[in-house]
N, C-alpha and C positions, 0 to 999 in steps of 0.2 A: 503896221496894219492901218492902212488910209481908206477911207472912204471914195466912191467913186461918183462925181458930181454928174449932171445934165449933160456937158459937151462933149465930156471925156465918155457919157454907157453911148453916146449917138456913134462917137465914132469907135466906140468897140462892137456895135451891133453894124458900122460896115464892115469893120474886118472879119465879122463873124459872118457876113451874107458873104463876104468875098471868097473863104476858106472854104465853109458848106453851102456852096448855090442849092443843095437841092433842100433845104429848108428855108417854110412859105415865111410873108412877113409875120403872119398869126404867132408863127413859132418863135421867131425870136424876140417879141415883143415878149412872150411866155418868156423865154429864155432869160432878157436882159429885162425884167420891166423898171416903169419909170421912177415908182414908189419906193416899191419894198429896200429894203438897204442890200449893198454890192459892196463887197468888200475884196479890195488888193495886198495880198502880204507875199512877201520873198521869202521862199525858203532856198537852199543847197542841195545839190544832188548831192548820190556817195561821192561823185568826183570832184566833186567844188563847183559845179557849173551854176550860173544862178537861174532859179526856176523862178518867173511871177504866176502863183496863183490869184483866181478870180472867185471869191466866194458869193452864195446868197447867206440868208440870212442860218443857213443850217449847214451846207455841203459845197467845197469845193467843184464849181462845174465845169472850169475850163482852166488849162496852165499853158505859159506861153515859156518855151524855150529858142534861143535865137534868131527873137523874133517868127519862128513859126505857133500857130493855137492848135491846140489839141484838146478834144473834149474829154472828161474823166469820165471813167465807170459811172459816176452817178448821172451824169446828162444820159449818156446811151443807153441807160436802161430805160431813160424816157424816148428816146429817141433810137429806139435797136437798129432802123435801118441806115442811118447817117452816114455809116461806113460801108465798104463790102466787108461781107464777115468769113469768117474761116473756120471750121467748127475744129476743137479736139477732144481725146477723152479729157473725163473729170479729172483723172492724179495727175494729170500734167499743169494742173494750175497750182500747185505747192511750187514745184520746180520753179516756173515762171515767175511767181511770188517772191520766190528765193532766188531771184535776179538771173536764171536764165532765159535765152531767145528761145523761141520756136523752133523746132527740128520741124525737118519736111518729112521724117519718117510721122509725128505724131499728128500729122494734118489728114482728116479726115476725105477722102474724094468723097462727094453725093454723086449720085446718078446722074443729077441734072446736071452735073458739072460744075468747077471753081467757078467764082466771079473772076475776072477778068481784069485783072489790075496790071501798071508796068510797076519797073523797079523802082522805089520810093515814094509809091503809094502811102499813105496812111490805111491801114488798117483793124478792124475790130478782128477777136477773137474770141468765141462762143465754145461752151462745154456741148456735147453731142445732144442731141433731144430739148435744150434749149435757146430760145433765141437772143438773151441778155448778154450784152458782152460780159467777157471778166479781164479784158485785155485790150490795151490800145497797142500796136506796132508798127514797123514801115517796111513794106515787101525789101526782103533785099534782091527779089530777081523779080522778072515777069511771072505771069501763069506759064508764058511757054516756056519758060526758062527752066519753072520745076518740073512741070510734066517732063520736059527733054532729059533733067538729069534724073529721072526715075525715082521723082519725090525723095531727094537724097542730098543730105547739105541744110546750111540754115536757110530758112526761109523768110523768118522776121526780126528785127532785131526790137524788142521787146521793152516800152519807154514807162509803163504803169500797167499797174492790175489791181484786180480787188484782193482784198489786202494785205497792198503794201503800205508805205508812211503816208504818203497824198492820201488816199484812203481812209488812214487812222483819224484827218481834218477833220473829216465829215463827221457823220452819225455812227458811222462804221453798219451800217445797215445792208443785208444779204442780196446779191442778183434775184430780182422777181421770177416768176416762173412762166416766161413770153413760150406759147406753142409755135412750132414752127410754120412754117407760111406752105400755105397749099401747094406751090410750086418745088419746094423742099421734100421732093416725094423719097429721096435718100432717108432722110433724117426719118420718115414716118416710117419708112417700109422696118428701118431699122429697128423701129421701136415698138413696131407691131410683131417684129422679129421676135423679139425680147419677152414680151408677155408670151407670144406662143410658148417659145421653148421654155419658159419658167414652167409654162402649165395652167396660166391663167386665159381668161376668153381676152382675144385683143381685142382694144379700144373700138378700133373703124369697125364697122358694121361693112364692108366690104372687105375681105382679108387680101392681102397683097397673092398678086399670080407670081404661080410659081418659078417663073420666069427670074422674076425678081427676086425669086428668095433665094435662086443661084449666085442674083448677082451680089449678093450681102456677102453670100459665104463664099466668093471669090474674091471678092472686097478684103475679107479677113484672114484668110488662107493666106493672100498673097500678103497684107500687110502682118505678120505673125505677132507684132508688136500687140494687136488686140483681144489675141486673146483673151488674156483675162479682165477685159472687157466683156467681150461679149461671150460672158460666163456660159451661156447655154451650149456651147460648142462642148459639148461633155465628148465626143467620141474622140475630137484634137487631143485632152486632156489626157483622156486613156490612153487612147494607142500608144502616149510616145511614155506615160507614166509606165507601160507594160513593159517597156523596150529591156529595160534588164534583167527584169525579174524573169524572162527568158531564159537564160544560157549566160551567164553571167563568165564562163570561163575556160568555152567548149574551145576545142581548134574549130568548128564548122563559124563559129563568129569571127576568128582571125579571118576566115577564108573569104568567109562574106564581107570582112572591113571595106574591100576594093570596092566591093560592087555599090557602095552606099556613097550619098554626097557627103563635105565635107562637114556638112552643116546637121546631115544625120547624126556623121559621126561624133560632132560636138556635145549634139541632144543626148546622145546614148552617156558619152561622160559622163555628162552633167546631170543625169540621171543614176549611174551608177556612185559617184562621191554622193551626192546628197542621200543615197538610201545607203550608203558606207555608212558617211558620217552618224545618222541619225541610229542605225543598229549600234554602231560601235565606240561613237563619241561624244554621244550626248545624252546626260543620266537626267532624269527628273529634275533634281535637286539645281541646275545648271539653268532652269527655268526661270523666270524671265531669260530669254536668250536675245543677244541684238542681232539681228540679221548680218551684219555686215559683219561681226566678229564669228556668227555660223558658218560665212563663208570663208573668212578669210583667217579662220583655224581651222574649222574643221574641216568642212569639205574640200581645200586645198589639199590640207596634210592626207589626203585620202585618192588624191589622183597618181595613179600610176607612174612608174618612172617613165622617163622618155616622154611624158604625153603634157601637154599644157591647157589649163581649164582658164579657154577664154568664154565669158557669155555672148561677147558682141559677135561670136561666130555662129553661136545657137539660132535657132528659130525665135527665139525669146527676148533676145538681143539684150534687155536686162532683167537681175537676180529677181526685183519685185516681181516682174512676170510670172518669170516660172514660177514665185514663191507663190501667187494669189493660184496658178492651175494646180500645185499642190495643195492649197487648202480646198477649192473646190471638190478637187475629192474627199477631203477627209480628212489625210491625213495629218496635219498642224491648222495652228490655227495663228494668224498671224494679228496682233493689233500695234496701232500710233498709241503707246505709252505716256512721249512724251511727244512736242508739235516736230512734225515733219521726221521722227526717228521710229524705225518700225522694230517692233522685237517680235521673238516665237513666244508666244505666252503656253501654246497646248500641243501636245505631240501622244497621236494615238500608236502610243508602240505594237500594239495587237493588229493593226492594219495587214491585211492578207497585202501586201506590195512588202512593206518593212519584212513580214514573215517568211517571204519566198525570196527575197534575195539573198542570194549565194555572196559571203566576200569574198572576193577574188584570191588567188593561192596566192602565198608569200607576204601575205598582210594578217592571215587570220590569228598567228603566233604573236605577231606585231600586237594588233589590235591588243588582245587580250592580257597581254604584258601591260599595253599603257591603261587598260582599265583597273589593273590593281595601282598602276603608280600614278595615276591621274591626275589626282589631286597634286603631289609633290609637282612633278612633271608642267602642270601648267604655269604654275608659278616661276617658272623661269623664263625669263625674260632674253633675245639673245641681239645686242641690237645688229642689224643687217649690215652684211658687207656691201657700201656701194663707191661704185668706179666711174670717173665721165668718162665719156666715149667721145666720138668724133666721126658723124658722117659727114660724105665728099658730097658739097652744095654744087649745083650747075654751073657755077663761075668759077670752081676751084678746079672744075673733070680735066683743065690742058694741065695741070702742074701736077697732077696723081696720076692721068693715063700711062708715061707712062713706066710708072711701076706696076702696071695690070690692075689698079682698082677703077671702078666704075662711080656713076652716079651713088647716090645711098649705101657702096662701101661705109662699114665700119671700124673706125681704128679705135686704139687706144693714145694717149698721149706720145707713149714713148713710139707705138709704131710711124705717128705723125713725125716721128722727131727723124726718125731712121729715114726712113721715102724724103725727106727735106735735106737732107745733108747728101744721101747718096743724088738725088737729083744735081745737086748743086756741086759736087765732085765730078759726078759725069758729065754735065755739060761746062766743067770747067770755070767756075765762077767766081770763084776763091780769088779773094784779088793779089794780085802776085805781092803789090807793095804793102800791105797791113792785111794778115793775115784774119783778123777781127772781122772783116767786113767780107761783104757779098757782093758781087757786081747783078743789077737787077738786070736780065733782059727782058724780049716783049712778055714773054709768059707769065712772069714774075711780076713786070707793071701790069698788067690787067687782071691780074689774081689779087694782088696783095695792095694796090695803092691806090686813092681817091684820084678821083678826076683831076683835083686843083693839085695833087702832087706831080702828078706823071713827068710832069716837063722841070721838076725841079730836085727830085730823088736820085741819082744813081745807082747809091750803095744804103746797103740794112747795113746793122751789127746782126751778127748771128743771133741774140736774145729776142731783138725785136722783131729781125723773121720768123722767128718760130711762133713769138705770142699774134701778131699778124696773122699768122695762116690759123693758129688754132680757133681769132676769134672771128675768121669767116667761114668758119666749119659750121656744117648744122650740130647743136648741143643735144648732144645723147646720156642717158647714163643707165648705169646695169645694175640690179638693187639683186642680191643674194639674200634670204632669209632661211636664218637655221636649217638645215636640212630640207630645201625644196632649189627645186632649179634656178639659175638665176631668171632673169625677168630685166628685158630691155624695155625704156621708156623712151619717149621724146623730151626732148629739152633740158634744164636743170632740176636737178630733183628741188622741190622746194623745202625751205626749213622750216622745222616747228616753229610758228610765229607764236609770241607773246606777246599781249598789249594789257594794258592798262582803260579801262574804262570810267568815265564819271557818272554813277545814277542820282535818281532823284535826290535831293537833301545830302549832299555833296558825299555820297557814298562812295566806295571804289572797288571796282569787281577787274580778277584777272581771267582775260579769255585766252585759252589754247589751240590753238586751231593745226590740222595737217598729222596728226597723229597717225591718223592712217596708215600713213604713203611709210612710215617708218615702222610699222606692223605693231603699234599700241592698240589697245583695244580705248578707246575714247572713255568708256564705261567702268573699265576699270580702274582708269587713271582716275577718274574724278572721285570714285568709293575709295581710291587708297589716301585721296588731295583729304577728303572730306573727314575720314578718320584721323590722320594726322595735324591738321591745323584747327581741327573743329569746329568749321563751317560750312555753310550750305555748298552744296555743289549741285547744280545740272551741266544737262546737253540741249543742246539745239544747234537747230540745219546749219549749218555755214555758210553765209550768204554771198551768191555768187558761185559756190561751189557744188558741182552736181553729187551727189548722193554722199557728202561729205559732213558732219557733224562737230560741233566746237566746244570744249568745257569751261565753261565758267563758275568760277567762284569765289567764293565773297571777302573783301580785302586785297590788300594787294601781298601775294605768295608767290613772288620771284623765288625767294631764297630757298624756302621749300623747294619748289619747284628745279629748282638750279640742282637742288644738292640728290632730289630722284631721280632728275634726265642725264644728271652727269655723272652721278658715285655709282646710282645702285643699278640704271639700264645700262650706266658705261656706252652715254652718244657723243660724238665727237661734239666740241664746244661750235663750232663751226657748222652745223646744223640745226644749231639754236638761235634763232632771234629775239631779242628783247632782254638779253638778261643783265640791259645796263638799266634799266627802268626798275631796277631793287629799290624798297625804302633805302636812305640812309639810317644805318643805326644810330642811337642815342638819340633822334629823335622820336618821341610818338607819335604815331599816326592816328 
């Protein structure tokens, strides 16, 4: 932590007029002044990179990484116009907090239209109805780049927000409440939207024409993400909350399946499991419920065969959506329990939607069976069957065509093994003189060898062609959970991480992270951790990881933890990381 002398604020107040010309000298004499004390300290990103921040004598205002400046949430609140801004809704600054980019679905268009930036722009990002940033980012396309791809893809890649750790420097003080600028006629119309349909008198003493009040709720319609945002859209809610309680199992629904988009169709699911689940699976007593274990017990176990409950297919695109347009109605009532984790705290089972749903035939016996054995029945834990797979990447389609597979073909290992050996029989490649080897031709070097090999390889062993071709394959894997379909992912499924953490006054806390993706309930694991070693246990977000949660708790409980993931869920050790970081015994910790 050094002080910043006379010659060294002159020449950071050039490189601060060079970065932001459009700030006068008034401002950065405010900015950097001569007196008051400036202070320089280094701190680490998450990735090791080194950051120098610029402090005054309260709040971090400026950090410089690779030699570029960037000013923090606390300069821009003084300074809101310094960037172009990008507004989104409010829940998407947890997310951002918890280290993800900008999606261009959560980017709000105004009327008056985007600012105007190219790709790796600097960036501010503003919550709707406010003009404070809560986010610094760098465009990663143009404007026209996202309007072209239909607001779809990342849009920012996302370097500080309010608060993250930079943030924690300072005071830790909230974005002020800047009105938007007369020229932001989106943002007011929006907001005058809003008091309308709550029921209150809007703010402007002029009310927006109606014109523009189409264009809001063409604005939202088509981005369906805002829903429940813009909570007042009660008939959105309805209509599609009605959609089962209809005919939940006539033939005239099959008949009509066709004639609906696909995206209807998903709503209609996703509608019918969630009022399944809540008739048939979920009892008071069960209350505190986590959202993420609501879906991914119960309202999964409640989709039909044959059918698959994706939300990104929905209108809703995620569960919190639809979850906040079901509470709007009524029916549950959702809160953050704990930071960034949402549970169902309230469920009005007497709700006329709960009442009028018919369960579908061939589950009603089902259901009712697992209502008396529920309790026994949950408690069983079943860990998932999962398989890698293998899709055909663009550079591999001459050496698969042709056994008849295509781009994004999916094999299994052994079918890679079969198409490799019969390829290499058919085209005779077997080398006559040692049986072991392969003679490579063209297909074979531009599929399987580097550049700097080509002119120096002529033969694999058959081991290494094979591991070769597997690992220029795209990595897929197929996760099976007890009795539901299987389910194809991209990439390698990742393993339950375990680390070891140091708190304050040399404490040590174990954090679990990934339990999910192996169908633990996060929630339960840490109330079974917390009973058994007799300490504290929470959750919170996983940072970095979208709508993913991590358990911590206090001391370091490999061993436990070794001896539940591996005796009593029975998970392959190989899907476990960390469990060399155990104390050693016969010392005390």
């Amino acid at each position: 932590n050094t002080s910043i002398k006379g010659s060294d604020r002159r020449k950071l107040r050039s490189d601060i007029a060079a970065a932001f010309p459009t700030l006068s000298s008034e401002q950065l004499a405010e900015l950097i002044p001569n007196k008051e004390e400036l202070n320089v300290i280094k701190i680490y990103s998450h990735k090791g990179e080194a950051v120098t921040v610029y402090m005054n004598h309260r709040n971090p205002i400026l950090f410089e990484a690779e030699k570029v400046l960037y000013p923090t949430v606390y300069t821009l609140w003084v300074y809101p116009d310094l960037l172009p801004a990008f507004a989104t809704w409010p829940p998407v600054l947890q997310k951002l907090a918890g280290g993800a980019d900008l999606m261009l679905p959560g980017v709000v268009v105004p009327s008056s239209g985007l600012p105007q930036v190219q790709r790796g722009t600097l960036c501010a990002v503003t919550l709707l109805g406010n003009r404070a940033p809560v986010a610094v980012g760098v465009a990663t396309m143009s404007t026209e780049e996202m309007l072209a791809a239909g607001m779809k893809g990342k849009g920012f890649a996302v370097l500080h927000t309010h608060l993250d750790h930079l943030w924690e420097y300072g005071d830790k003080s909230s974005p002020p409440t800047l009105a938007p600028l007369v020229t932001d006629s989106a943002a007011k119309e929006s907001a005058g939207d809003q008091e309308e349909l709550q029921g209150k008198e809007p703010v402007s003493s002029c009310s927006p024409e109606p014109e523009q009040h189409v264009d809001i709720r063409d604005l939202s319609l088509r981005d369906r993400d805002t829903c429940a945002e813009l909570l007042g859209q009660e008939e959105l809610c309805e209509d599609r909350a009605a959609e089962p309680a209809e005919d939940a199992s006539t033939e005239e629904q099959q008949e009509a399946e066709d004639s609906r988009t696909p995206q209807e169709q998903m709503d209609a699911l996703l509608n019918q499991c969630f009022f399944h689940a809540l008739k048939c699976k979920v009892k008071k007593s069960d209350l505190p419920l986590l959202t993420s274990t609501f879906l991914g017990s119960h309202m999964f176990s409640c989709c039909p065969a044959g059918k698959q409950l994706d939300i990104k297919k929905s209108s809703y695109k995620k569960f919190s959506k639809f979850l906040q347009c079901m509470q709007h109605q009524k029916i549950l009532q959702v809160k953050e329990l704990s930071k960034g984790v949402e549970s169902i705290v309230e469920v009005d089972w007497k709700h006329p939607d709960i009442n009028a749903f018919a369960v579908p035939e061939g589950f009603s016996s089902a259901s009712a069976a697992h209502d008396s054995k529920s309790e026994d029945r949950e408690q069983v834990y079943h860990a998932p069957e999962i398989i890698p797979l293998y899709g055909v990447s663009t550079k591999m389609i001459p050496l698969f065509q042709e056994s008849g597979h295509r781009k994004g073909s999916v094999l299994s290992s052994s079918e890679v093994r079969n198409i490799i050996i019969n390829y290499v029989k058919s085209n005779e490649l077997v080398d006559e003189t040692n049986k072991n080897f392969v003679k490579v031709n063209a297909i074979l070097c531009d599929c399987l060898l580097d550049k700097s090999e080509q002119d120096e390889i002529s033969h694999l062993k058959w081991d290494e062609l094979l591991s070769r071709c597997l690992e220029r394959l795209q990595p897929l894997h197929q996760v099976t959970f007890f009795g539901q379909e299987p389910v194809v992912r991209k990439g390698n499924i990742e393993p339950i991480d375990i680390s070891i953490a140091q708190r304050s006054s040399n404490k040590k806390v174990t954090i679990i992270k990934n339990l999910e993706l192996y169908g633990l309930d996060p929630q339960c694991v840490a109330n079974t951790l917390q009973q058994k070693v007799q300490a504290s246990a929470s959750i919170t977000p996983a940072p970095g990881a979208k709508d993913r949660v991590q358990v911590q708790i206090q001391g370091n409980q490999i061993h436990h933890l070794a001896k539940m993931l591996l005796e009593e869920y029975q998970l392959p050790r190989k899907y476990i990381q960390g469990l060399e970081k155990a104390p050693k015994l016969g010392r005390k910790k």
